[in-house]
C-alpha positions as CSV (number, residue, x, y, z in Angstrom):
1,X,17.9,8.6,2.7
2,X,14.3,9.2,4.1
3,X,11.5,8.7,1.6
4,X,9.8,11.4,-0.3
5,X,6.0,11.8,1.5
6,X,3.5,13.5,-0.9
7,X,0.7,15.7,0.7
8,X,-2.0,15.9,-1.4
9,X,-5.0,18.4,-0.9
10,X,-8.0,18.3,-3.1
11,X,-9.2,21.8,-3.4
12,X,-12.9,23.1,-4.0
13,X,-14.1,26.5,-2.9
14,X,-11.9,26.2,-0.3
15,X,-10.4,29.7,0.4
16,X,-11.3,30.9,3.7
17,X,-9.4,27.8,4.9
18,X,-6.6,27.1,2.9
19,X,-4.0,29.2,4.0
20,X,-4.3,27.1,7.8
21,X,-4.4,24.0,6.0
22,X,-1.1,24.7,4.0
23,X,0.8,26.2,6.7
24,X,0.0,23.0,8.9
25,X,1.2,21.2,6.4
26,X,4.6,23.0,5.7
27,X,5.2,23.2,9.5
28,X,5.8,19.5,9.7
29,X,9.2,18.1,11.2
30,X,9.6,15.5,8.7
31,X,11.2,16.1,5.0
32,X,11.2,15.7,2.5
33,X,7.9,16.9,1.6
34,X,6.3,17.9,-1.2
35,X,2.4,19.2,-1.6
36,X,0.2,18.5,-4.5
37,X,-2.8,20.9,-5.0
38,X,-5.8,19.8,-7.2
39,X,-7.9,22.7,-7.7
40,X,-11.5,20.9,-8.6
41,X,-13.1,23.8,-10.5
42,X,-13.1,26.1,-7.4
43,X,-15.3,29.5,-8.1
44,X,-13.8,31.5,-5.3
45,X,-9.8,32.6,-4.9
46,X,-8.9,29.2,-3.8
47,X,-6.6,28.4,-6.9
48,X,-5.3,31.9,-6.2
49,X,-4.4,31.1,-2.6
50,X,-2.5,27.8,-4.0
51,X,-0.6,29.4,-6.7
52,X,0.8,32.4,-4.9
53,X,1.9,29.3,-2.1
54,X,3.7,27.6,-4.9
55,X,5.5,31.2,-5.8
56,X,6.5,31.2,-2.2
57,X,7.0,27.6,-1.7
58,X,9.5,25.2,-4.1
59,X,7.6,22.2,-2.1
60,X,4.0,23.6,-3.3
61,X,2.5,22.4,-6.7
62,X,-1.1,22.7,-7.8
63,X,-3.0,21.6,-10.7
64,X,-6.6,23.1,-11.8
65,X,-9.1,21.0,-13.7
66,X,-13.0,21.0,-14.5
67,X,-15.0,19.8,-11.0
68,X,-15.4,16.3,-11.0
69,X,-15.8,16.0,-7.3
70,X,-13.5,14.7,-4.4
71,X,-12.2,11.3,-5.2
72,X,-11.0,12.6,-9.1
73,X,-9.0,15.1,-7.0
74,X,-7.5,12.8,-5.0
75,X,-6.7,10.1,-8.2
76,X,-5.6,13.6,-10.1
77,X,-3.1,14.6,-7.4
78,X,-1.9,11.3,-6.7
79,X,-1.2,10.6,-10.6
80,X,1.4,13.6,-10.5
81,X,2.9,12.8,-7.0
82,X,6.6,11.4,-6.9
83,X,6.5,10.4,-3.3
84,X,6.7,6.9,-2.0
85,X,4.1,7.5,0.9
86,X,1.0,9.5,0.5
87,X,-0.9,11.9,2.7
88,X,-4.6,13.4,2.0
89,X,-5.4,16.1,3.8
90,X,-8.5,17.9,3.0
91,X,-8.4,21.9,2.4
92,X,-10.3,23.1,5.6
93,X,-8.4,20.7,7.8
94,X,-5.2,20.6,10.1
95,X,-2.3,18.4,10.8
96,X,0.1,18.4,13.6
97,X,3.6,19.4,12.9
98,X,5.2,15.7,14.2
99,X,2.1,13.9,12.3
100,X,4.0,12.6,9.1
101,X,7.5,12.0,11.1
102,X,5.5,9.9,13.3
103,X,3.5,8.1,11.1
104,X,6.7,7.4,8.8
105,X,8.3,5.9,11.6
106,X,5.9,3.5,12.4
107,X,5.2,1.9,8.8
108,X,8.7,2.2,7.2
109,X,9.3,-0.6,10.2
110,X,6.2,-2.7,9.7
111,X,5.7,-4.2,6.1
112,X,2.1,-5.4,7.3
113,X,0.6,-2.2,8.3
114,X,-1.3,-1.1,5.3
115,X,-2.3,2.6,6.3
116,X,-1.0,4.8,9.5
117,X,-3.9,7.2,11.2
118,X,-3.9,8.8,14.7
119,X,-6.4,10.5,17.2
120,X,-8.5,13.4,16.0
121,X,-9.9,16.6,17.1
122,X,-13.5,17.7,15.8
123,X,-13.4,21.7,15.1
124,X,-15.6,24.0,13.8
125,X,-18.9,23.7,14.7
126,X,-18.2,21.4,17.4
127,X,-15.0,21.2,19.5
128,X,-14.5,17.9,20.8
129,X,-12.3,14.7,20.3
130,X,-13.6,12.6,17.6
131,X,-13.3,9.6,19.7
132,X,-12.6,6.4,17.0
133,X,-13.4,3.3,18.1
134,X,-10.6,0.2,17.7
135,X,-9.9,-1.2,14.3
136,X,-11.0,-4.4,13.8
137,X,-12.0,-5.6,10.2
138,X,-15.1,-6.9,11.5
139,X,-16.1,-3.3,13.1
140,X,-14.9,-1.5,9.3
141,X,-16.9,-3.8,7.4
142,X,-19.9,-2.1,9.2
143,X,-19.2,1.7,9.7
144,X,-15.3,3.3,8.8
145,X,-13.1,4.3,11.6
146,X,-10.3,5.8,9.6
147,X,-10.2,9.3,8.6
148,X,-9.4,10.3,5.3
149,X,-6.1,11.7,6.7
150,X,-4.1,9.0,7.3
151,X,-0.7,7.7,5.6
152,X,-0.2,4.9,2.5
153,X,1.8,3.8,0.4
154,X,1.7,4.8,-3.2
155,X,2.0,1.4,-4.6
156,X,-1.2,0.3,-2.8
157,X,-3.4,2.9,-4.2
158,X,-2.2,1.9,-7.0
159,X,-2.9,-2.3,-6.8
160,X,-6.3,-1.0,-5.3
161,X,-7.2,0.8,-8.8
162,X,-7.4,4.7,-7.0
163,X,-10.3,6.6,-5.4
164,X,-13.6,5.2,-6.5
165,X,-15.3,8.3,-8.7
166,X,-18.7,7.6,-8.5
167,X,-21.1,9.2,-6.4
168,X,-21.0,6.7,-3.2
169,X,-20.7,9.3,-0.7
170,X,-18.2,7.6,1.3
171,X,-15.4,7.7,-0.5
172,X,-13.0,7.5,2.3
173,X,-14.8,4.2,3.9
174,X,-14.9,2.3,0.5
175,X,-10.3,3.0,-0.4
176,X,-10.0,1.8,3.3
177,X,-11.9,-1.5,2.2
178,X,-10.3,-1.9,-0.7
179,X,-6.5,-1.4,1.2
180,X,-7.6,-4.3,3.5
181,X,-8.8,-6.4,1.0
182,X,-4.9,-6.4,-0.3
183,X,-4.0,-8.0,3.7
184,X,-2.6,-6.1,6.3
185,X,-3.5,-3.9,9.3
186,X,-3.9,-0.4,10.0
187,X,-2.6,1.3,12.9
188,X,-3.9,3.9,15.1
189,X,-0.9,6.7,16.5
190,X,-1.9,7.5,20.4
191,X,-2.1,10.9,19.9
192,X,-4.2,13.8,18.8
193,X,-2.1,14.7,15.4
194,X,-5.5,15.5,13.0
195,X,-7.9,18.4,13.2
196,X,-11.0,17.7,11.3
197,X,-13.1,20.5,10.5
198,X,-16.7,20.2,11.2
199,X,-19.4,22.5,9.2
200,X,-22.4,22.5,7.6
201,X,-21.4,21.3,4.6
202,X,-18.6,18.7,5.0
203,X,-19.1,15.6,3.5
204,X,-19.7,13.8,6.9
205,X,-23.0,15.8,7.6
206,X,-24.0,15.5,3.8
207,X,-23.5,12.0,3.7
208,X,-26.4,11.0,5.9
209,X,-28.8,11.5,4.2
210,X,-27.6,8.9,1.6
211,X,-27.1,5.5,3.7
212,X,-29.0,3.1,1.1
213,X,-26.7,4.7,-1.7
214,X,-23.9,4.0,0.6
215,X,-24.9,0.6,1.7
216,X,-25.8,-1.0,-1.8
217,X,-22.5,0.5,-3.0
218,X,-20.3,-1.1,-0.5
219,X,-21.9,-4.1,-0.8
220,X,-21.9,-3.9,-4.8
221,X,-18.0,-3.2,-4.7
222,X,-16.8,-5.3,-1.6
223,X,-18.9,-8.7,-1.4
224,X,-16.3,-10.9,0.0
225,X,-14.9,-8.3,2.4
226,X,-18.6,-8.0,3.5
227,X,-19.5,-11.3,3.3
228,X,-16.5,-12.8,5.1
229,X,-16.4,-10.4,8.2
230,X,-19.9,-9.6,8.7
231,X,-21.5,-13.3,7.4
232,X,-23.5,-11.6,4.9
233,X,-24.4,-8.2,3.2
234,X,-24.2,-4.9,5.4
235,X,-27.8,-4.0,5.6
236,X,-29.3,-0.8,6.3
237,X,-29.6,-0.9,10.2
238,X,-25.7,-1.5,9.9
239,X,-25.1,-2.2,13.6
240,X,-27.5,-5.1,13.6
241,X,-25.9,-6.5,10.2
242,X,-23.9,-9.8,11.9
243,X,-27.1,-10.2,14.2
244,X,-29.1,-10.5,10.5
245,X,-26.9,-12.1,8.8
246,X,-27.2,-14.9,11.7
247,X,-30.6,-16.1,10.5
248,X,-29.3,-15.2,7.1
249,X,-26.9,-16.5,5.0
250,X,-25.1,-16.5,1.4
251,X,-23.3,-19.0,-0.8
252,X,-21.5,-17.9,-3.9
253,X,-19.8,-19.9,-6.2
254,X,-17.5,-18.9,-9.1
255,X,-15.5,-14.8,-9.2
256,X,-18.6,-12.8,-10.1
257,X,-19.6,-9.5,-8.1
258,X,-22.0,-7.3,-10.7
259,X,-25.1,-9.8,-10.0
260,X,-27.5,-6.5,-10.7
261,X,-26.0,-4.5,-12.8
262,X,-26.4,-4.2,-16.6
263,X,-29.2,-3.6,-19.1
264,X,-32.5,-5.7,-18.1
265,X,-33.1,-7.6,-21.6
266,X,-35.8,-9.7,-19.8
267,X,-38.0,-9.3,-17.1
268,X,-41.3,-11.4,-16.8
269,X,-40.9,-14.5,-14.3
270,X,-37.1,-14.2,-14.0
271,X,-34.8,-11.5,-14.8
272,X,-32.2,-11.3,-17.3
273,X,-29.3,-8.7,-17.7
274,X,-27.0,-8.6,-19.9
275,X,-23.3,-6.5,-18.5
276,X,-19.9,-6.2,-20.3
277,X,-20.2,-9.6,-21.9
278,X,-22.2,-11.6,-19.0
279,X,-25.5,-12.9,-18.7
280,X,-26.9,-12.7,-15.4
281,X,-30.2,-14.8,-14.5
282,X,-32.2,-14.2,-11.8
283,X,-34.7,-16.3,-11.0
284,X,-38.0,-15.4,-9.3
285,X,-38.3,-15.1,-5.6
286,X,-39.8,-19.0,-4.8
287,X,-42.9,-19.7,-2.8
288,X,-42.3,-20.3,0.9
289,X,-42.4,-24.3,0.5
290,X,-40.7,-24.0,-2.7
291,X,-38.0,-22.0,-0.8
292,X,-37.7,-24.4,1.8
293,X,-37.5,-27.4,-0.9
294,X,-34.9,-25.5,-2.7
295,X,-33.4,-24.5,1.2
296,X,-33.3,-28.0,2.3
297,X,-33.9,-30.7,0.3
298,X,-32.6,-30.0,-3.5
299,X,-30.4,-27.7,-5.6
300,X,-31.6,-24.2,-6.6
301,X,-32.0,-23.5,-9.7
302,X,-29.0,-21.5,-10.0
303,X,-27.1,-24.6,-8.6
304,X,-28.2,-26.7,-11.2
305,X,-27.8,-24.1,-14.2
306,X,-24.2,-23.8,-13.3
307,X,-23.5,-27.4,-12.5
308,X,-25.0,-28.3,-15.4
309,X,-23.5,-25.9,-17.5
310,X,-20.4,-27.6,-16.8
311,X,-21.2,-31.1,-17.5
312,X,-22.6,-29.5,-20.9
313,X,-18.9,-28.6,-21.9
314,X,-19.3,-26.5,-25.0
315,X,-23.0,-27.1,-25.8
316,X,-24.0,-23.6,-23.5
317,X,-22.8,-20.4,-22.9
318,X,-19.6,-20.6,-20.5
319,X,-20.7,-20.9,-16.8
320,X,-19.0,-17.8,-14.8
321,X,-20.6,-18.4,-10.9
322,X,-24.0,-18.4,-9.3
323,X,-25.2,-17.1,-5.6
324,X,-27.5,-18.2,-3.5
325,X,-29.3,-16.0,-0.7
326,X,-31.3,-17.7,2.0
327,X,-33.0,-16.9,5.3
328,X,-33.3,-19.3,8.1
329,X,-32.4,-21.9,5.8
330,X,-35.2,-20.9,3.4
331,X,-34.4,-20.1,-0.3
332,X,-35.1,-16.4,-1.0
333,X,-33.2,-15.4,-3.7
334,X,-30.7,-17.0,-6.9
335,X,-28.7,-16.0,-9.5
336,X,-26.7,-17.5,-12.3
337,X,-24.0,-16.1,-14.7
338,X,-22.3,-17.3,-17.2
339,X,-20.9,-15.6,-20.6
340,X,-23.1,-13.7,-23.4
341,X,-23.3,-16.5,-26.4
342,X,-22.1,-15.3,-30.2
343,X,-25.4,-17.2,-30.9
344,X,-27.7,-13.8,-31.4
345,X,-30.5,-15.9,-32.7
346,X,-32.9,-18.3,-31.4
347,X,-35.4,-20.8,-32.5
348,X,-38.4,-18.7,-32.3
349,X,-37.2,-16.4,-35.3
350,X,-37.2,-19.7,-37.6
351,X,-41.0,-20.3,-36.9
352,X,-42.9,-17.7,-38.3
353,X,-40.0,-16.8,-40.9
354,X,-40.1,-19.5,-43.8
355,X,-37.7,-17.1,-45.9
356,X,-35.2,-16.8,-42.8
357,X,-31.4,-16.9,-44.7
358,X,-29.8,-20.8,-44.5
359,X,-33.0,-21.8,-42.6
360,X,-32.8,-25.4,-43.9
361,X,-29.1,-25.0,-43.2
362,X,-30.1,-24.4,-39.8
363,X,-33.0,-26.5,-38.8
364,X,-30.5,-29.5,-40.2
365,X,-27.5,-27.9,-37.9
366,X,-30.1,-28.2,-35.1
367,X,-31.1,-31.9,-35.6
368,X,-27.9,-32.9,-35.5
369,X,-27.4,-30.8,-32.1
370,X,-30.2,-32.7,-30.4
371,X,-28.7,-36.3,-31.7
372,X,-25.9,-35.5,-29.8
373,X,-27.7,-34.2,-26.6
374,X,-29.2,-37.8,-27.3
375,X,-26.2,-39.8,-27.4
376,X,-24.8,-37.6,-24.4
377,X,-28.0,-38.8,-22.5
378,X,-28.5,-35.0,-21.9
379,X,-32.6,-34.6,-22.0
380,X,-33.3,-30.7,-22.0
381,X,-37.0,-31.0,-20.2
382,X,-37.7,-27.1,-21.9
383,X,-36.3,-28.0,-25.3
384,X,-38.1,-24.6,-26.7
385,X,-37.9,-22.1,-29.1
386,X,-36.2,-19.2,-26.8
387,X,-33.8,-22.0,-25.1
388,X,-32.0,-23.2,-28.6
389,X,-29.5,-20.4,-29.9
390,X,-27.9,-20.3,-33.5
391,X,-25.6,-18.2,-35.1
392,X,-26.3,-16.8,-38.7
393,X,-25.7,-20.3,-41.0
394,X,-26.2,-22.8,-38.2
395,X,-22.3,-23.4,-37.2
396,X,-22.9,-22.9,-33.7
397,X,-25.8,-24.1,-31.7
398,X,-26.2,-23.7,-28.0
399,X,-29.2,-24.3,-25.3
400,X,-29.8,-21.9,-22.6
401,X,-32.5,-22.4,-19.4
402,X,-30.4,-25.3,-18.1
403,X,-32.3,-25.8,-14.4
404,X,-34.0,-28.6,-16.2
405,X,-32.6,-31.2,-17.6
406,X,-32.0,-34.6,-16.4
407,X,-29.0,-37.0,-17.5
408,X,-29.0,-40.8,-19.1
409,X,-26.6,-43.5,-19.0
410,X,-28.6,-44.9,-21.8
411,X,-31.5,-42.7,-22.7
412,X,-34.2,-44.4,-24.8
413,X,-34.6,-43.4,-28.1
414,X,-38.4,-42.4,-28.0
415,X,-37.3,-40.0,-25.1
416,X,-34.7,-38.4,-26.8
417,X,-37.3,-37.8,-29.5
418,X,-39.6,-35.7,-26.8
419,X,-37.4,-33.3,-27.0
420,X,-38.9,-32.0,-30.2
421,X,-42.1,-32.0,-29.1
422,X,-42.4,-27.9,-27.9
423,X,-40.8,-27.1,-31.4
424,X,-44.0,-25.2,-32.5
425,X,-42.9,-24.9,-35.9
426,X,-44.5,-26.1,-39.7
427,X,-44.6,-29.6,-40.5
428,X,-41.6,-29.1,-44.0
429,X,-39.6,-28.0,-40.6
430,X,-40.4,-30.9,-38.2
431,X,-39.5,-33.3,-41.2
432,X,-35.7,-31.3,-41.9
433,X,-35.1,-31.8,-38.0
434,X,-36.2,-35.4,-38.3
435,X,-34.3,-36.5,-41.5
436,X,-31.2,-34.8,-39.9
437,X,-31.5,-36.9,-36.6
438,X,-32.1,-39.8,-37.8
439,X,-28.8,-39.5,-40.4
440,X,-26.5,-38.2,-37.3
441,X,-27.7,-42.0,-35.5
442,X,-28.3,-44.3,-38.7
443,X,-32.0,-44.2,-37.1
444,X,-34.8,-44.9,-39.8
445,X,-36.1,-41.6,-40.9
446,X,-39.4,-42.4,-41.8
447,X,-40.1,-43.9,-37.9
448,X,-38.5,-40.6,-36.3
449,X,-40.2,-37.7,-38.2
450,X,-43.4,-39.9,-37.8
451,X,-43.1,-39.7,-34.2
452,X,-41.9,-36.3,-34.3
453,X,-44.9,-34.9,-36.0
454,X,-47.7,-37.3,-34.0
455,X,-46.3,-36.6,-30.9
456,X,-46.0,-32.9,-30.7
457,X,-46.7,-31.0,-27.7
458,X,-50.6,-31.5,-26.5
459,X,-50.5,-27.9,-25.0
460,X,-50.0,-26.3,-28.1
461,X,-52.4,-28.2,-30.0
462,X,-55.3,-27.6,-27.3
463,X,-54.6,-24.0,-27.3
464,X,-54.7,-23.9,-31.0
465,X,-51.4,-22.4,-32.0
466,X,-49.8,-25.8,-33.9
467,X,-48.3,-24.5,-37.4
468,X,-47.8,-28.3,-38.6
469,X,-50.4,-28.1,-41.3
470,X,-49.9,-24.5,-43.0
């Protein structure tokens, strides 16, 4: 028994065509057929035209819903289709009568070939082959050679989560790159089966007008793709991307792709986002030598942050991936990941707040955290007050900012007491933190919150800001 195909045809304002498109459609050799209709809001007789097709025709169903635009369409009619294989076929547009028999033939014999297209004809306001180069996935990663009308199976639109529905533009280009990224090939029929109409307001002459949108999307949603066939992200001057990406080059680490998305909770000399439960860092473009220090001769800051992270093991934030972007070897740009803490507080809100609930509770929790950074050998260089996190009675401390920090077989006790020394906080404070260090380590308590309190940070003390003796 030959498989059910369903032809689906998104629908808006569509009536002076649709009759052509539907009798094209119902002319084909193959069966069995069936033709789903989404009718996106249409304010002309288009959903008219369909129904009175599905009076006529038992093959014909439409649906109507509120616009939402091309791609909902598509997802909507695709939802209520029963058919193994799928067909789009726009509602100004043509297909030859032998199209679908043809293209069923070809990949109900070929597990591998993802997606089954042909030649097409331009019509409309021009009249002319549409001449499509070769497929290669080096040549798609730049610029889409597949129409829209061209034959799938369900089950991959399904694995490949549907129709993107934002506003991208290129809608058809960015469901081709997501099919590929699933493996496979697609294959071209030798013969002019498609008839694409061409007017002023089809979505391939609106679209131009929109290539950074375009770019930054398909970059945003396929990095790997991108990055593994081109060398790097498409860039706007698409044709000369693999020349670019030559002299430029990227390095990811870790299963991350929303590096600039989510609300900006930080911006001064880095940036800081936080998106669907990930913190994203990224750091400040670097000087030119720093960039080449960074390109060359040490780990980015990113690098470190995550490596570090890791060799933390519980004492920060889980470390999710960081991405490096250089040119000509030269660091340009770096970001780090990893998952938003529960901690919602940090040090800072402890200094100017005597009266902060389980303070003492916490300042002691915090001691004890340090002593065992110190018997870790783990000596956090910007031991601050917006790199410690707490939760609300002290149970869970973490530290943040990780670039910096350098590791100890056996680090000396006076060093691991530096690390107080940028806790600008009162004097009664300094002491708690002290006392509860020196208890974690058997450590006299009168030597360590001496040293604590005569060694605080000279900076703060010259620029008149120490709280040690309110």
């Amino acid at each position: 028994m030959k498989p059910l195909v369903s032809v689906i045809v998104p629908i808006y304002n569509a009536a002076p065509y649709l009759e052509e498109t539907l009798d094209s459609i119902l002319a084909s050799t193959y069966r069995p057929i069936e033709v789903v209709m989404v009718d996106d809001g249409s304010r002309d007789a288009s959903l008219v035209i369909a129904q009175s097709y599905c009076q006529l025709h038992t093959e014909c169903q439409v649906i109507a819903q509120e616009n939402r635009g091309v791609s909902a369409a598509r997802n909507t009619a695709i939802n209520a289709a029963k058919g193994m294989y799928i067909l789009p076929v726009d509602a100004d547009d043509k297909i030859s009568e032998t199209f679908i028999e043809k293209a069923i033939n070809v990949i109900e014999k070929d597990k591998d070939i993802r997606m089954v297209g042909c030649r097409c004809w331009m019509f409309g306001a021009v009249d002319k082959e549409w001449r499509l180069p070769k497929f290669s996935h080096s040549l798609l990663a730049r610029k889409n050679m597949i129409p829209a009308t061209t034959l799938y199976r369900k089950a991959d639109w399904e694995r490949c989560g549907g129709y993107c529905e934002e506003e991208i533009y290129r809608e058809d280009w960015d469901f081709w790159l997501s099919m590929m990224e699933l493996g496979g090939t697609f294959y071209q029929l030798n013969e002019v089966l498609f008839y694409y109409r061409i007017s002023m307001g089809s979505r391939r002459v609106l679209a131009k007008g929109h290539k950074k949108i375009i770019v930054d999307a398909i970059n945003r949603r396929h990095p790997e793709y991108i990055r593994k066939h081109l060398g790097g992200p498409l860039h706007y001057h698409r044709s000369w991307s693999r020349f670019i990406n030559f002299f430029h080059s990227e390095k990811q680490v870790g299963n991350y792709s929303d590096w600039e998305k989510g609300e900006i909770i930080y911006n001064k000399r880095n940036t800081l986002r936080s998106y669907n439960g990930f913190i994203t860092k990224q750091f400040a473009t670097p000087s030119v030598w720093r960039g080449i220090l960074y390109g060359w001769f040490c780990s980015s800051k990113a690098k470190r942050s995550y490596e570090y992270a890791h060799h933390l093991d519980g004492l920060t934030p889980k470390p999710i991936a960081y991405r490096e972007v250089r040119y000509c070897g030269i660091l340009r740009k770096s970001w780090y990941v990893c998952q938003e803490s529960e901690c919602k507080y940090t040090f800072n809100d402890l200094i100017h707040n005597k009266i902060f609930p389980n303070r003492e509770q916490i300042l002691q929790s915090i001691g004890q955290f340090t002593a065992e950074l110190y018997q870790r050998g783990i000596f956090h260089q910007d031991y601050s007050g917006g790199n410690i996190l707490f939760n609300e009675d002290g149970s869970q401390i973490e530290i943040i900012d990780l670039n910096r920090i350098k590791f100890y077989k056996k680090m000396p006790l006076k060093k691991g007491l530096k690390m107080f020394e940028r806790l600008n906080i009162d004097k009664e404070a300094l002491s708690i933190l002290g006392t509860s260090f020196a208890q974690a380590l058997s450590l006299d308590q009168e030597f360590v919150i001496n040293y604590i309190i005569t060694h605080r940070w000279k900076k703060h003390v010259k620029q008149g800001i120490t709280h040690l003796y309110e």
